[in-house]
C-alpha positions as CSV (number, residue, x, y, z in Angstrom):
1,X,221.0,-50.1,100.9
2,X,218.1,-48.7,102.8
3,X,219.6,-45.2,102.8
4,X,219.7,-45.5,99.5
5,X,216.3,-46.9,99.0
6,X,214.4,-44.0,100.6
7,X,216.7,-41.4,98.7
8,X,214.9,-42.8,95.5
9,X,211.9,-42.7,97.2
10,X,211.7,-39.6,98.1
11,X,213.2,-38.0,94.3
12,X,210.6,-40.0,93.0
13,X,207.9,-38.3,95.2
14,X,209.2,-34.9,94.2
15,X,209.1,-35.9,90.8
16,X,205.5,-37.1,91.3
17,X,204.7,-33.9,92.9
18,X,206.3,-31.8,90.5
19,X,204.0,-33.8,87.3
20,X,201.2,-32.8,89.6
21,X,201.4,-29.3,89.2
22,X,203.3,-27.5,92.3
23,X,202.8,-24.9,95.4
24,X,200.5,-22.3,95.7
25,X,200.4,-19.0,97.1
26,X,198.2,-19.3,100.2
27,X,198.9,-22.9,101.0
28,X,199.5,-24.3,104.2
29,X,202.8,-26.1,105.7
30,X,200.5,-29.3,105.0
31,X,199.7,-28.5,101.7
32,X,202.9,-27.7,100.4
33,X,204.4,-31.0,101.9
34,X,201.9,-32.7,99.7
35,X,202.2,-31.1,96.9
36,X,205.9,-30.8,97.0
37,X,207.2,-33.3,99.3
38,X,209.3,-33.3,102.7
39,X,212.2,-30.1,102.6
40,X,215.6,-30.8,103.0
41,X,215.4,-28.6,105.9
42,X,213.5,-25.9,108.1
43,X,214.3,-23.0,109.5
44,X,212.7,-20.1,111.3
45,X,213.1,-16.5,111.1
46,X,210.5,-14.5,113.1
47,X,207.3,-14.8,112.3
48,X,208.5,-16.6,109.0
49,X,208.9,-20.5,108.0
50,X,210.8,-21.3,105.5
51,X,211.2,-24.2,103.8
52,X,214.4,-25.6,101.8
53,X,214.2,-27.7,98.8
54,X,217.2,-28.8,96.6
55,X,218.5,-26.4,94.0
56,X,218.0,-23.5,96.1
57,X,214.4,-23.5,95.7
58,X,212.6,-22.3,99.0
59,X,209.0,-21.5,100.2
60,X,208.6,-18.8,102.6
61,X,205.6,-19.4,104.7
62,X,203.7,-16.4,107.2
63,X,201.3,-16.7,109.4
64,X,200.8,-20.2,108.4
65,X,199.9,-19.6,104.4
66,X,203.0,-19.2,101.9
67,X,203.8,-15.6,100.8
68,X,206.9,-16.5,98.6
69,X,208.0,-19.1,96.4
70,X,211.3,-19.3,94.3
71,X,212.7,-21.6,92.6
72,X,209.6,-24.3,93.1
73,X,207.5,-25.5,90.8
74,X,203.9,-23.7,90.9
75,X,200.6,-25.0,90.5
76,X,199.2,-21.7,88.1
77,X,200.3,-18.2,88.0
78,X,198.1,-16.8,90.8
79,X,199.7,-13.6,92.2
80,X,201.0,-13.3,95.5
81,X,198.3,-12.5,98.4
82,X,199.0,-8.7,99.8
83,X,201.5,-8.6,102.8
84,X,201.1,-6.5,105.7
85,X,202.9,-3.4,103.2
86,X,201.0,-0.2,102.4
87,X,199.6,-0.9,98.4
88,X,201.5,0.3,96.1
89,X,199.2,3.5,95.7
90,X,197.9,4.5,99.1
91,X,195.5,7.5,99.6
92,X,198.3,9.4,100.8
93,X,198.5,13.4,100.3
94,X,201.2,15.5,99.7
95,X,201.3,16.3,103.3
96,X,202.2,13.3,104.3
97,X,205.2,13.1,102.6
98,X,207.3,14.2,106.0
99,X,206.1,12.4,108.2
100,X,205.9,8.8,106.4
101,X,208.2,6.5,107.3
102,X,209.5,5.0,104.6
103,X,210.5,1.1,105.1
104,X,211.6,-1.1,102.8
105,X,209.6,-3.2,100.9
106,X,206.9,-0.2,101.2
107,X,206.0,1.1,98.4
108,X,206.5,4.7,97.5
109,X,202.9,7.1,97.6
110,X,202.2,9.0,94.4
111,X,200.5,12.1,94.5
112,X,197.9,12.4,92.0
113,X,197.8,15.1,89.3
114,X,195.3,16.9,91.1
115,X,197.1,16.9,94.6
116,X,200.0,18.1,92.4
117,X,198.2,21.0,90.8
118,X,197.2,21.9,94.2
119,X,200.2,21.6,96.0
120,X,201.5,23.9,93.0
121,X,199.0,26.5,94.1
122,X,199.3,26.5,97.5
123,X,203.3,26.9,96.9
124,X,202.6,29.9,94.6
125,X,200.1,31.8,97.1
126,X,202.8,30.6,99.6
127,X,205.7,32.6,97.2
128,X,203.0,35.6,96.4
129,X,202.1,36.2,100.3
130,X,206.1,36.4,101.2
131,X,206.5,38.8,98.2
132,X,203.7,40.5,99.7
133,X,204.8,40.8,103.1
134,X,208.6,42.5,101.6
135,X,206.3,45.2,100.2
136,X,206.3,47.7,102.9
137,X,202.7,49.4,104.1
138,X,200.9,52.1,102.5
139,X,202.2,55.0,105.0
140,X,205.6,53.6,105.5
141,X,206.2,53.6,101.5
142,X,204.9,57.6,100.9
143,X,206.8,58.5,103.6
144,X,210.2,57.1,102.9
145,X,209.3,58.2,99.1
146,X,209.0,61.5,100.1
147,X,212.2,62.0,102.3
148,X,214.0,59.4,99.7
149,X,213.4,62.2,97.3
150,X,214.2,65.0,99.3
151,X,217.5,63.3,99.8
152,X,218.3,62.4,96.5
153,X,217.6,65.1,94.5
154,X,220.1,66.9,97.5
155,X,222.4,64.3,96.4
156,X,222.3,64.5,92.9
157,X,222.9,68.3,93.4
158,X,226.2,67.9,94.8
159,X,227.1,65.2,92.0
160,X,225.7,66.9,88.9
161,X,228.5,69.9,89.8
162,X,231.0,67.1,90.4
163,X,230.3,66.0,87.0
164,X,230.3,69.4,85.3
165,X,233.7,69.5,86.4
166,X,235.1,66.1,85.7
167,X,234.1,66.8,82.2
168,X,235.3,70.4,82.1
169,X,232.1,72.1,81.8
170,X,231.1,75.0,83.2
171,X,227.8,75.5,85.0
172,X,226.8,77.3,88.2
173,X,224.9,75.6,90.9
174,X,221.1,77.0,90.2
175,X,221.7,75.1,86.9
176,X,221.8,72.2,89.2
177,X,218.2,71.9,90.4
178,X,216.4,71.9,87.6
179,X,218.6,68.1,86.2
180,X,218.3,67.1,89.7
181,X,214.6,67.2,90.3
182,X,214.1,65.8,86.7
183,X,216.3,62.7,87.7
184,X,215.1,62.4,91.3
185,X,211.4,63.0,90.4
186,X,211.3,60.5,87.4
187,X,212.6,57.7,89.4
188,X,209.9,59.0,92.1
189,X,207.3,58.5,89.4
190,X,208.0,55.1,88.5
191,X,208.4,53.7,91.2
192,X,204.9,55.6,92.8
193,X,202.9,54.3,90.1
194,X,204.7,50.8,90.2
195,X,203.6,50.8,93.8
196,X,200.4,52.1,92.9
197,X,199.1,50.0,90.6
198,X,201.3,46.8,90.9
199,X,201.8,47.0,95.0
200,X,205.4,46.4,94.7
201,X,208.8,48.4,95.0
202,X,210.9,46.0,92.8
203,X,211.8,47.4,89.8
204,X,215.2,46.0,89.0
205,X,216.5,49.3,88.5
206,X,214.3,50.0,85.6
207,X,213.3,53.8,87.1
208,X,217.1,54.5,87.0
209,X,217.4,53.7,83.4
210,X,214.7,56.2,82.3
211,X,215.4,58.7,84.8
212,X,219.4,58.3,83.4
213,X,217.6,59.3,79.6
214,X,215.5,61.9,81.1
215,X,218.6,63.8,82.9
216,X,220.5,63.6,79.1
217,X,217.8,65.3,77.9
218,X,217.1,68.0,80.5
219,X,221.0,68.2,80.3
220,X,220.5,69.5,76.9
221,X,218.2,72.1,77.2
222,X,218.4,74.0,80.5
223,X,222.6,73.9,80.9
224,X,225.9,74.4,79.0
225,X,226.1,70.6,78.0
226,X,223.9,71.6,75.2
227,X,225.7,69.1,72.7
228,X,224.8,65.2,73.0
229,X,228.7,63.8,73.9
230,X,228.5,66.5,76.3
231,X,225.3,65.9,77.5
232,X,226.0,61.9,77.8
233,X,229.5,62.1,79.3
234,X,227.9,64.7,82.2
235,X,224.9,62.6,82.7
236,X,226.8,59.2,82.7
237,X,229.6,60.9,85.1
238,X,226.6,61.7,87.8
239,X,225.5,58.7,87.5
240,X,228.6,57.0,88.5
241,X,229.1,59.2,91.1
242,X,225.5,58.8,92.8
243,X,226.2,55.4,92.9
244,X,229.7,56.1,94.7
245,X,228.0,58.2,97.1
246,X,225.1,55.9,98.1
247,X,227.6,52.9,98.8
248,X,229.7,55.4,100.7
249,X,226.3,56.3,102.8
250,X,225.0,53.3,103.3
251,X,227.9,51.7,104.4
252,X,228.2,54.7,107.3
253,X,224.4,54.1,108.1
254,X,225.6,50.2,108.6
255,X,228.4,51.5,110.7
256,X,226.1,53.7,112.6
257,X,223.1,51.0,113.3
258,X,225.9,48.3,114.4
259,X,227.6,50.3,116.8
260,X,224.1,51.5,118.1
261,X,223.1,47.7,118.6
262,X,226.9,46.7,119.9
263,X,226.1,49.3,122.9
């Protein structure tokens, strides 16, 4: 009987405290008692109280105040106080980003649109210097120009009369060197004044599309592929052929420099 006695007791206390109004955030382990009566039980997890209260409610108390309530009545709807946890929009920069360690419960830092539109520039002078640095110096570029045209219009020499006689035409070799210098030296051009103005050697092979037109055209005035079919199949067999040749070069200058470096 007395067991049962102080169970009514103490519902009707948490029904009294209940009607009252509930816990707070910020109250102590006193306060909470009073407003919602003793817990069913205690228990402590680090620097954390917490106490039990039927129906699963619980209040969660840290250094001495409560932080947490759930499933407990409470007294208003004042927020939780802040925790020990970074806000949820620290003044972090886009620099940080590496090197903060992310725990959970901490809130993710957002950049700002500023940070982002400067992060943005610094990433494109980033991408615009490395471009830079590809483009090789001043001296080094006319130089290897130079000998690069040298060298090809040597090359193209050989292929234009390889051409001539894939397609069956006749021509002698001085009719070589003036569709070879025309070639050679309109690729030279472009890529010269892309350099010049532009500082930059990338041309995506735009300087072998014109030069390809300008050898048709030469084609057709100063050797025996005076008609156009003629003219294209010639230039178009070169072409193929120059291509042919540099892979074949290349691929002996790679053969060269590795064995040099194996030594």
């Amino acid at each position: 009987m007395p067991k049962r006695l102080a169970l009514v007791a103490w519902w009707l206390g948490l029904v009294a405290s209940l009607w009252a109004g509930g816990a707070r955030y910020g109250m102590t382990r006193e306060e909470v008692v009073a407003a919602l009566g003793a817990p069913a039980a205690e228990l402590t997890r680090g620097p954390r109280l917490i106490l039990r209260y039927p129906r699963n409610g619980t209040v969660e108390l840290e250094n001495g105040v409560v932080v947490r309530l759930n499933g407990v009545p409470v007294d208003d709807g004042t927020p939780p106080p802040p925790t020990t946890a970074p806000p949820p929009n620290p003044n972090y920069t886009l620099e940080d980003l590496p090197n903060l360690e992310m725990r959970q419960g901490t809130a993710a830092p957002r950049a700002s649109t500023q940070e982002l539109m400067a992060a943005t520039e610094r990433l494109e002078q980033g991408r615009d210097k490395q471009l830079l640095a590809m483009v090789p110096a001043p001296l080094v570029y006319w130089s290897s120009l130079l000998v690069g045209l040298v060298i090809r219009a040597l090359v193209t020499v050989v292929v234009l009369k390889f051409a001539f006689r894939w397609c069956d035409v006749h021509a002698d070799w001085n009719q070589m060197i003036i569709p070879a210098l025309a070639d050679t030296g309109t690729q030279a051009a472009i890529n010269a004044a892309a350099y010049a103005l532009w500082h930059t050697n990338r041309l995506f092979n735009v300087d072998t599309g014109i030069a390809y037109f300008v050898l048709i055209g030469v084609l057709l005035k100063t050797t025996h592929a005076c008609t156009l079919p003629r003219a294209v199949a010639v230039a178009t067999a070169a072409k193929f052929a120059s291509f042919v040749t540099w892979i074949l070069i290349s691929a002996a200058l790679l053969n060269l420099m590795a064995g040099a470096l194996g030594r």
